[in-house]
C-alpha positions in Angstrom: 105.0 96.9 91.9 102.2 97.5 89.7 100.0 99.9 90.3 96.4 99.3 91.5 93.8 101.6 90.6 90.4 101.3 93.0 87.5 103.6 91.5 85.5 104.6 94.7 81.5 105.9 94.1 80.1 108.3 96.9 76.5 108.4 97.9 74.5 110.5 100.2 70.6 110.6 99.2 69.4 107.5 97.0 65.5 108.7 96.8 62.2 109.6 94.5 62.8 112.8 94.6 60.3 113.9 92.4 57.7 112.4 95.3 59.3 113.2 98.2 58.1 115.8 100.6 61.2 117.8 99.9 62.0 117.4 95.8 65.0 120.1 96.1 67.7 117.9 98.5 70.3 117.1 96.7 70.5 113.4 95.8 70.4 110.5 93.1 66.9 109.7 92.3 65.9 105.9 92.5 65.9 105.1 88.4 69.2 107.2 88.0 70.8 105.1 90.6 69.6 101.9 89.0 70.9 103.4 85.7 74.3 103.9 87.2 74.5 100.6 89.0 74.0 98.7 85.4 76.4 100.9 83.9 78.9 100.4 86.8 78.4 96.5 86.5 79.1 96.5 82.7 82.5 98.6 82.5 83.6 97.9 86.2 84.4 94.9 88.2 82.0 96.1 91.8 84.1 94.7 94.7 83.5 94.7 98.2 85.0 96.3 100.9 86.4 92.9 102.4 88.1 92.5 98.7 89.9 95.9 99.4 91.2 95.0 102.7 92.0 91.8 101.7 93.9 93.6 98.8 96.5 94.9 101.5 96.7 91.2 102.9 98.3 90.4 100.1 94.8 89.4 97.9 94.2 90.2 94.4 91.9 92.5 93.2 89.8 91.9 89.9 90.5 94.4 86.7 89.0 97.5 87.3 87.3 97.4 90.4 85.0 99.7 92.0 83.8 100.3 95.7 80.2 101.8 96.0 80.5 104.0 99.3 77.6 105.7 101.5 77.6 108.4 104.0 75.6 109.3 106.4 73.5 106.4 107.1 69.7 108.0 105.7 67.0 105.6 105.7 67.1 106.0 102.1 69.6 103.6 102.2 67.3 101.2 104.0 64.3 101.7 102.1 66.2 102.5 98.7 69.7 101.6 98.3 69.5 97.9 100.1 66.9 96.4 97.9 68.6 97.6 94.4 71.9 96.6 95.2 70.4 93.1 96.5 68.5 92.4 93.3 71.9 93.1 91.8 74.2 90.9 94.1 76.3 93.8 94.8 77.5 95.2 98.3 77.7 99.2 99.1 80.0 99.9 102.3 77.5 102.3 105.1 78.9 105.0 107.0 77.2 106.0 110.0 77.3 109.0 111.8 77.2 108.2 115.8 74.8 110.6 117.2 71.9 110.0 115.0 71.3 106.4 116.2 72.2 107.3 119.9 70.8 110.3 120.7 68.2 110.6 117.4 69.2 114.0 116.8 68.7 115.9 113.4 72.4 117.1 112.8 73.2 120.4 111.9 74.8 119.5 108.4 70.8 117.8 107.8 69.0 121.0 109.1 71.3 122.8 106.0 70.2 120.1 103.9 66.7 120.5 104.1 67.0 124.4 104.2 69.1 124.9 101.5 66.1 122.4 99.5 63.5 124.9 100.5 65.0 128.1 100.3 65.9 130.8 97.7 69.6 131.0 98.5 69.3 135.1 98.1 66.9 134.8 100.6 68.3 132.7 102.9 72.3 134.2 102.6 70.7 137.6 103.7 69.3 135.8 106.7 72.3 134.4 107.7 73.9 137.8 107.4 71.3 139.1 109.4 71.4 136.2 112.4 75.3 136.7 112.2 75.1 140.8 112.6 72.7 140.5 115.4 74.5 138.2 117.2 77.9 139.7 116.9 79.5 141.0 119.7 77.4 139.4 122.5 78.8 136.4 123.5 80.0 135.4 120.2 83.0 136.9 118.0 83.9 136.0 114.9 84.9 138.4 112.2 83.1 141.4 109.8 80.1 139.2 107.5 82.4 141.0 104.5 85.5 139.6 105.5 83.7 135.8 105.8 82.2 136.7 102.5 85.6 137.2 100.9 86.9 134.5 102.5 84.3 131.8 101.8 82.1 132.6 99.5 84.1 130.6 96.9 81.7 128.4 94.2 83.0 124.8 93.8 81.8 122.2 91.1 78.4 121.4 93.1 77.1 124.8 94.2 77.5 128.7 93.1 79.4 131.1 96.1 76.3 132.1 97.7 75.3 128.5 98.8 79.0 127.6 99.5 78.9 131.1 101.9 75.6 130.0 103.5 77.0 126.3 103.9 80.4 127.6 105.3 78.8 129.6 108.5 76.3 126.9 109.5 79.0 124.1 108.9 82.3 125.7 110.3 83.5 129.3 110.4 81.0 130.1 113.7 81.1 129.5 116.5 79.7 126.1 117.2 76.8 127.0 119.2 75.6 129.9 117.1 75.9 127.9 114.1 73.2 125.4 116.2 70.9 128.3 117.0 71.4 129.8 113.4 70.5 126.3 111.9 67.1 125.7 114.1 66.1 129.4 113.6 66.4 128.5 109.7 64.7 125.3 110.1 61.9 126.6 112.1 61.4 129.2 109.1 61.6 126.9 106.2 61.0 123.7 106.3 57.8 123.3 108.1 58.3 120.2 110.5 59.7 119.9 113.9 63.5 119.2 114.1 62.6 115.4 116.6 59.9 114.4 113.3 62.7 114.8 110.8 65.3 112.9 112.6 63.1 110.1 113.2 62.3 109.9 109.7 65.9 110.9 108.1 68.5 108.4 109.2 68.5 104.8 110.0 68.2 102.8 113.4 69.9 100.1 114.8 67.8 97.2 113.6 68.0 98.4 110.1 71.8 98.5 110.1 71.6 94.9 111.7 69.4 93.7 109.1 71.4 95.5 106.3 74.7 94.1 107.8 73.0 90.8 108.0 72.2 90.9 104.0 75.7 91.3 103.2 76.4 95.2 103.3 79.6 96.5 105.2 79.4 99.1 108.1 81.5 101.4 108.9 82.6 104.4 111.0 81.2 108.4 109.9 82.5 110.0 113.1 80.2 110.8 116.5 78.8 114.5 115.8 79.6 115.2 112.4 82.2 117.7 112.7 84.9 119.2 110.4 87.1 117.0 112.5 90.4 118.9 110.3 89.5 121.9 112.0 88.6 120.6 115.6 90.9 120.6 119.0 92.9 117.6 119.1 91.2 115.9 122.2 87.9 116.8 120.8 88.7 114.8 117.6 89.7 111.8 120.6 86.5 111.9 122.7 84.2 112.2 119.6 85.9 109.1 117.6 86.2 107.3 121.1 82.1 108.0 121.5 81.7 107.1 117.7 83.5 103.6 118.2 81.6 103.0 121.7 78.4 103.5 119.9 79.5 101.4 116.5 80.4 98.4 118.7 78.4 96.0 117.6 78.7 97.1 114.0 82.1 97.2 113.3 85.5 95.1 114.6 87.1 97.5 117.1 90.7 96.4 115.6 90.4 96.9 111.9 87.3 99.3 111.3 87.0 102.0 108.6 86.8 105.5 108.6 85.1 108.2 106.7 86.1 111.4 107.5 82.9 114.1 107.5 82.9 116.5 104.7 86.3 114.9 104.2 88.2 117.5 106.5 91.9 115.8 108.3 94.5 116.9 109.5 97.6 115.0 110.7 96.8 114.7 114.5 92.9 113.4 112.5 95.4 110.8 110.6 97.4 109.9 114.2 94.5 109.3 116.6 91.9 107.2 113.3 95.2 105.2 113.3 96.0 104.5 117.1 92.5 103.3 117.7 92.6 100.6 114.9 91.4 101.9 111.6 92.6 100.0 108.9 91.5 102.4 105.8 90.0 106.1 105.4 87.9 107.3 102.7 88.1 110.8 101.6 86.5 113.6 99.0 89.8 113.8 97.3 88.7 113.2 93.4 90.5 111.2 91.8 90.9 107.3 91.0 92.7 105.3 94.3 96.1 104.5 93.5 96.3 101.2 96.5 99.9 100.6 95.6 100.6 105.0 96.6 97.9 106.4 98.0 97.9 106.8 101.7 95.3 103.8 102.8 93.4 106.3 105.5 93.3 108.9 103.0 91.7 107.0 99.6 90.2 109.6 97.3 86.4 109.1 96.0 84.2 110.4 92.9 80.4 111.9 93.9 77.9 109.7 92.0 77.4 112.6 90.0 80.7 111.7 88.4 79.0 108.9 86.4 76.7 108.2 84.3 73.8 108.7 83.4 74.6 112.5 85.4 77.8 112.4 84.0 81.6 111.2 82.2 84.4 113.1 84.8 85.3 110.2 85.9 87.3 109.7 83.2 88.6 113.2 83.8 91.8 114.0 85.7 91.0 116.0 88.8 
């Protein structure tokens, strides 16, 4: 068979960031997206996610197709993303994360977001390592801050090892509810709004997903509490994508929905249970072009936005 390469585009923050009340969050602002876009639609075929299922029905795809993916589900995507890609007749595929439309809770990955955007990371790493030494040894244990230093602090293409270390304790290595009363100490120091007005203005509610849904934009599934569901107890991993579906009901078909795995972390038992409840394709951060005809179809490797142009030509690149 011959092989069937799927480009796949990853969004997070689509914004004016030079105009926003926090100009340092890492995202694509509004006339580099609409840069992109054109440049997508003159070298790519943009396809939608329907086409790509329909692909493993037995469909045909067009030459070199491209699936414009979204994570998170930020009101940016509402107030930015849908209009764009409307004027453009193009479809992006939304994945939204549970809790943040049932319980309208800012996240702790969001509360890092917005910290790390207002923050001198020198600052802020020794204030972690201060939170973390003081809280050592009560009712939390978790190993020496230099041994977590030397394990994570490890700079990838995005951010240098001091940001990867800060992002590393709040997002994994402690213990969960630390990490939570780390975040909203941070938060509290930084950013300068209360945690309740920044979820209500971050991420997306119900009737926008409708309305998006309703103008031709896929949904899809971005877990229940955001976790590095790779690194999370088996039956954990079950009751949050059991909540995640429950909540996504109306949103997505219960037999053949689609899965986005948060900060792309699986593991096999990830892979077993996404499968037994009826997903019927995974996205992940692996970086590199989908191969449909070899590639696992839970497990479909993306590129970050920042992988075309105008920010960029890796995705030419072989990663």
């Amino acid at each position: 068979m011959e092989n069937q390469k799927l480009y796949i585009s990853m969004y997070h923050y689509t914004r004016d960031l030079l105009h926003s009340r926090y100009p340092g969050i890492k995202g694509l602002d509004v006339e580099s997206f609409k840069r992109q876009l054109d440049f997508m639609m003159a070298n790519f075929n943009i396809v939608t996610m329907e086409q790509v299922l329909d692909y493993y029905a037995g469909g045909k795809l067009p030459e070199n197709p491209l699936l414009l993916t979204f994570d998170d589900g930020y009101i940016d995507n509402y107030t930015v993303a849908l209009p764009i890609l409307k004027e453009r007749h193009l479809q992006g595929s939304f994945f939204i994360i549970g809790k943040t439309i049932n319980e309208h809770q800012l996240l702790d990955v969001n509360k890092l977001h917005y910290i790390l955007a207002c923050a001198d990371i020198m600052k802020l790493m020794a204030d972690v390592k201060e939170q973390m030494d003081r809280h050592r040894g009560t009712e939390f244990v978790f190993p020496s801050t230099d041994e977590l230093y030397e394990k994570y602090a490890v700079a990838n293409r995005f951010d240098n090892k001091e940001t990867i270390f800060v992002k590393r304790m709040l997002q994994t290595a402690l213990p969960e509810r630390l990490r939570n009363i780390i975040s909203s100490n941070l938060f509290s120091k930084y950013v300068g709004i209360t945690e309740e007005q920044l979820a209500y203005e971050l991420y997306l509610n119900k009737d926008q997903i409708k309305l998006m849904q309703d103008n031709g934009m896929f949904i899809g599934v971005h877990s229940y509490e955001h976790y590095w569901l790779g690194n999370t107890d088996k039956e954990k991993v079950r009751q949050d994508l059991t909540k995640a579906l429950e909540v996504m009901d109306e949103f997505i078909d219960k037999s053949a929905w689609v899965m986005n795995y948060p900060y792309g972390s699986y593991n096999d038992d990830v892979l077993e249970i996404v499968k037994e409840k009826g997903a019927v394709l995974g996205l992940s951060t692996n970086v590199r072009v989908a191969d449909l005809t070899k590639d696992n179809r839970l497990l479909l490797p993306r590129f970050d936005c920042n992988d075309f142009p105008p920010k960029s030509e890796k995705f030419k690149e072989e990663f």
